[in-house]
C-alpha positions in Angstrom: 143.6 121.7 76.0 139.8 122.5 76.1 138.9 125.8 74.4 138.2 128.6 76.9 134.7 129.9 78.3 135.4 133.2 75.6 136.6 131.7 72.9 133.3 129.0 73.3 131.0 132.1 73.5 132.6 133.7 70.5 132.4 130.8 68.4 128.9 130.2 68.6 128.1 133.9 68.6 129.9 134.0 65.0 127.7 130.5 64.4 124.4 132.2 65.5 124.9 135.3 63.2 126.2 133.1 60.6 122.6 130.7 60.8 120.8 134.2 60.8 122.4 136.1 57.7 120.0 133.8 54.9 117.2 134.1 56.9 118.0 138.0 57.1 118.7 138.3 53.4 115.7 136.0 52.3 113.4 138.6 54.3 115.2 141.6 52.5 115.0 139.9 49.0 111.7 139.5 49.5 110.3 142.7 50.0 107.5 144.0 49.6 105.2 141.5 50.6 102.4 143.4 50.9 101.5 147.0 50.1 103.2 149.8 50.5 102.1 153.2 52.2 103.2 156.2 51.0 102.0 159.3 53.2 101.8 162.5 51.2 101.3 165.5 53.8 99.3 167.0 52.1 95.4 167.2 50.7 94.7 165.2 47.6 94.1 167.1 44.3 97.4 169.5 45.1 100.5 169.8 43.4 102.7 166.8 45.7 99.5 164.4 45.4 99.9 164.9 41.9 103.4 164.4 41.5 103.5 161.3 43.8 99.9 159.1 42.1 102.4 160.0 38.7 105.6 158.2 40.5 104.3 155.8 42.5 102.0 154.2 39.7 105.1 153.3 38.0 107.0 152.3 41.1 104.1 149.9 42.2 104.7 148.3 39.2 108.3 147.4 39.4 107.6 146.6 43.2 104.8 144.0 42.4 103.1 145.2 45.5 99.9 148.5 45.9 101.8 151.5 46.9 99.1 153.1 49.2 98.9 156.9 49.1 97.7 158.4 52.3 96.8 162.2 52.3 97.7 163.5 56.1 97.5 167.6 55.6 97.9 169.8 57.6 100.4 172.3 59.4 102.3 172.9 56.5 103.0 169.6 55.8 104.4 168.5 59.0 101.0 166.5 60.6 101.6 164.0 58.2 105.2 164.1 58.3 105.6 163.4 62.1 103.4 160.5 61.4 106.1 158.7 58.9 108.8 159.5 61.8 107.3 157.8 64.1 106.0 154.7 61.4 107.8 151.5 61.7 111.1 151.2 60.0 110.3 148.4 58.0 109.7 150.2 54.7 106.1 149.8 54.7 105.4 153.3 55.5 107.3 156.1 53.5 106.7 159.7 52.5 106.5 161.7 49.7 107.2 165.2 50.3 109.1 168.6 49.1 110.8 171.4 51.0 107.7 173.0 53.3 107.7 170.0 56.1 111.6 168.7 55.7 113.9 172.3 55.5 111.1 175.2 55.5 109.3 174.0 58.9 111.8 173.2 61.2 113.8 177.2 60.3 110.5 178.8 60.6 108.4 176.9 63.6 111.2 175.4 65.3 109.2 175.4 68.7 106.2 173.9 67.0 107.8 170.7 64.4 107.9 167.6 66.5 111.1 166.3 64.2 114.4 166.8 63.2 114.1 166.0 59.7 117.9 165.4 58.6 118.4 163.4 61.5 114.9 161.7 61.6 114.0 160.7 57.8 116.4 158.7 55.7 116.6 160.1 52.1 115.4 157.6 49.3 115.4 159.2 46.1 114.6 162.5 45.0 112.5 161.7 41.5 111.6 165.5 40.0 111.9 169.5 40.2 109.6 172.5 39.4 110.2 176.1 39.8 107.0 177.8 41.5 105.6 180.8 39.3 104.5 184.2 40.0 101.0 184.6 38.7 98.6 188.1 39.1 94.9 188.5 39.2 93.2 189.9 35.8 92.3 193.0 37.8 96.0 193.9 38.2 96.6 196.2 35.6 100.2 195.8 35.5 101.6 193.0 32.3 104.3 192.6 32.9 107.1 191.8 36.1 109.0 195.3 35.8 105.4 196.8 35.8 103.9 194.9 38.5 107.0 195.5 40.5 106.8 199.1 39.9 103.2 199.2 41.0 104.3 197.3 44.3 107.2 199.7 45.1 104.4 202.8 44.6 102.0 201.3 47.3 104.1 199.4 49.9 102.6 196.8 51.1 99.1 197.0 49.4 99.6 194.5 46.4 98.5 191.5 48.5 99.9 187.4 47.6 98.6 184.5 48.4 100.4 181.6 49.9 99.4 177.9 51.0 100.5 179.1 54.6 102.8 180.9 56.3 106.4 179.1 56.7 105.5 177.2 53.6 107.8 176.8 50.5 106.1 179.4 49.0 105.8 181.7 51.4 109.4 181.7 51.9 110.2 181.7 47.8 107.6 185.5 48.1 109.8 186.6 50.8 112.7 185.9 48.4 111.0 187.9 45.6 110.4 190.7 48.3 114.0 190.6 49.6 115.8 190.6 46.1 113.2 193.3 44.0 113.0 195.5 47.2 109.2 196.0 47.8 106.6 195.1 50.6 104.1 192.9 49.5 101.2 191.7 51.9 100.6 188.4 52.5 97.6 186.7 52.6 98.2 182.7 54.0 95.4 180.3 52.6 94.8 176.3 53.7 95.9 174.6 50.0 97.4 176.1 46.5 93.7 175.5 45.0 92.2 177.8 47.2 95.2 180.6 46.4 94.4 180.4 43.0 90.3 180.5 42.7 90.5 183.6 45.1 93.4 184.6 42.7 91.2 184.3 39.4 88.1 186.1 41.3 89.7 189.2 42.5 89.9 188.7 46.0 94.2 189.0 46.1 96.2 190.6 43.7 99.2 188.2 43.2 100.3 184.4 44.2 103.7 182.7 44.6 102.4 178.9 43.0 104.0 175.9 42.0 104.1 175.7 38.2 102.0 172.5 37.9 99.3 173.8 39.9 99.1 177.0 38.7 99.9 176.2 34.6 96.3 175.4 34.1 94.9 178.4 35.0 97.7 180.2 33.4 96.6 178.6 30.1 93.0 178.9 30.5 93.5 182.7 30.8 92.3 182.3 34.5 95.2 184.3 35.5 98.3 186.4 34.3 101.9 184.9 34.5 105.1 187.7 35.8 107.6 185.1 35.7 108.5 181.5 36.5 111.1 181.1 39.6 113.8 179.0 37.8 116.9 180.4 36.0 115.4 179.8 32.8 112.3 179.5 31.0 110.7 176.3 32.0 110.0 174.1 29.3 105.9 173.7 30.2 105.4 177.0 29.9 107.8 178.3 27.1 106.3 181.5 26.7 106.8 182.8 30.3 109.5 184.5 31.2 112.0 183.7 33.8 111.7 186.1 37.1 115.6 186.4 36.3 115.2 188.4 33.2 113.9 191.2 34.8 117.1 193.1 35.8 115.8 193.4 39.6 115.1 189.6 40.1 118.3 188.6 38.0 119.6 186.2 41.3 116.2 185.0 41.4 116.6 181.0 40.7 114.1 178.5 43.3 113.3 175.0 42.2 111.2 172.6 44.1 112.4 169.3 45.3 109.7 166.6 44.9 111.5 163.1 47.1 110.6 159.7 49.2 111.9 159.5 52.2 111.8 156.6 55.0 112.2 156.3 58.7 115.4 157.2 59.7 116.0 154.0 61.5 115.2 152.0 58.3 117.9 149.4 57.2 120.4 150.9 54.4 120.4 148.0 52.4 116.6 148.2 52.3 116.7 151.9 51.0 119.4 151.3 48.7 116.5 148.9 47.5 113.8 150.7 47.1 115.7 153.4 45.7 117.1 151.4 42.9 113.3 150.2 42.7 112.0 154.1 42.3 115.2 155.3 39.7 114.5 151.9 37.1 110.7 153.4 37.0 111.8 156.5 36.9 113.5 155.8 33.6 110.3 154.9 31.9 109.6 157.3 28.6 105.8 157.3 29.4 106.2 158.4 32.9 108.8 161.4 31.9 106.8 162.3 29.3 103.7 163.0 31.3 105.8 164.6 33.7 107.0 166.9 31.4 103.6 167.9 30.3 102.7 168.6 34.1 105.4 170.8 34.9 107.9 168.2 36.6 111.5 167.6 35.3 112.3 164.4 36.5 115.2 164.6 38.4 116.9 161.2 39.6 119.2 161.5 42.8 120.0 158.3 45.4 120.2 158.7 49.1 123.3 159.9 49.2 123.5 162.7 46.5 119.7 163.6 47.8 120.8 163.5 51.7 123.5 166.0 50.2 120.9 168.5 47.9 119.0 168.6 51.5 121.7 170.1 53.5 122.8 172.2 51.3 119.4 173.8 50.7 119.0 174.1 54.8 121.5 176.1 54.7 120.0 178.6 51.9 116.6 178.4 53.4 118.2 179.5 56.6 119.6 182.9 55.1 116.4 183.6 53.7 114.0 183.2 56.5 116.1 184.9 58.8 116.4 187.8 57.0 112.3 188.0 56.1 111.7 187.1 59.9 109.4 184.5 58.9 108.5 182.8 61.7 105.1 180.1 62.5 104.9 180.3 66.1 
């Protein structure tokens, strides 16, 4: 009996997709064979720019391959990271980011962000964390965070703080500071962190929510006071800073900043399980983590699936946050 029309057309679909599996896995294998571009959404010289020439150097090395940095800023972030949405999803184009354009954005400009980014971006590795720091002007006479928050509640809303935008990370970690210690600050939005803090260590604003490896050099060059760093505890950079927790009216204050690759969503798993095996074996080198240190980074290590995980959970947090603040970007 001659084998039926179906059972012909299965049998040499199984034989197609069985002649197409090496070919498949010799492309994947294979990978990179060319450069990489990584698009950090933000302007070079700033604390995620930074963070990512640090990473990537090493991961370029275990790749074989450039790994391209591309500064898109702009919007908060989200300029450049609309443009790695809509990048092929070959792995060829990735982005390095933190919290402003992937969980702060889409809360606070929900109208404006052209992306979903838990649906739209697949999680590769998240590689560090650093706490952002509360840092004054020299001309604020208060020393101390009990002080300075005394001063604030005394003049509502006339201690001003700059931010690299509004609905940014920090913005949103200020509003935090507002919400728990009870005062009214005034914010002051600015283009980049570099900015904040030269207008910071002239005069021209009283205090600034900053991310501790942009802000630590100025803190050690006396360029500016420091009330407290945003993590639980002291962080271990700047050892003689005091967590914003120890003052009894900050005590839940605890923020760290995610610092992650991401790729297209639409990006084969296998191929980001790749890379992210790729990214944790540099990771592990003593040089990098040592230099990281020294910034103001802990290098942090999670997969794709632990870091898809840390994301939702902080959209959630964020969520509670900016509503209550009203922060919105529209």
């Amino acid at each position: 009996m001659s084998a039926s029309p179906f059972r012909r057309l299965f049998v040499a679909a199984g034989l197609l997709a069985a002649a197409t599996l090496p070919a498949a896995w010799a492309q994947g294998a294979a990978y990179p064979s060319r450069p990489v571009t990584v698009i950090v959404p933000f302007a070079a010289g700033g604390s995620v720019d930074a963070a990512a020439r640090m990473v990537l150097q090493k991961v370029s090395e275990r790749l074989k391959q450039p790994v391209v940095i591309e500064n898109v800023a702009g919007a908060a972030g989200t300029i450049g990271t609309l443009r790695a949405v809509r990048s092929p999803a070959d792995g060829y184009t990735l982005l390095f980011a933190v919290a402003s354009p992937i969980n702060v954005a889409p809360l606070v400009s929900p109208g404006l962000v052209k992306y979903e980014s838990l649906r739209d971006l697949a999680p590769i590795a998240q590689v560090a964390t650093s706490p952002f720091v509360l840092v004054g002007s020299p001309q604020v006479a208060a020393t101390g965070t009990t002080q300075m928050l005394e001063l604030a509640r005394q003049q509502p809303g006339k201690l001003s703080y700059g931010t690299d935008g509004v609905g940014t990370s920090m913005h949103v970690t200020a509003s935090l500071i507002e919400q728990q210690a009870g005062v009214q600050l005034m914010h002051v939005p600015y283009r980049s962190g570099p900015q904040v803090l030269t207008e910071l260590a002239s005069g021209l604003i009283d205090l600034a929510v900053m991310p501790v490896t942009l802000a630590q050099p100025f803190i050690k060059d006396g360029k500016v006071k420091a009330y407290g760093v945003t993590s639980r505890q002291r962080w271990g950079s700047l050892p003689e800073v005091p967590a914003l927790a120890e003052s009894p009216a900050l005590k839940n204050v605890d923020v760290e900043s995610w610092y992650g690759l991401f790729a297209p969503a639409q990006t084969d798993a296998a191929l980001v399980e790749r890379i992210a095996r790729e990214v944790a074996a540099a990771m592990a080198d003593a040089d990098l983590q040592r230099r990281m240190l020294e910034a103001g980074l802990k290098p942090l290590v999670q997969g794709p699936a632990a870091f898809a995980a840390t994301l939702k959970a902080e959209r959630t947090s964020l969520g509670a946050v900016v509503a209550k603040a009203g922060i919105k970007a529209e």
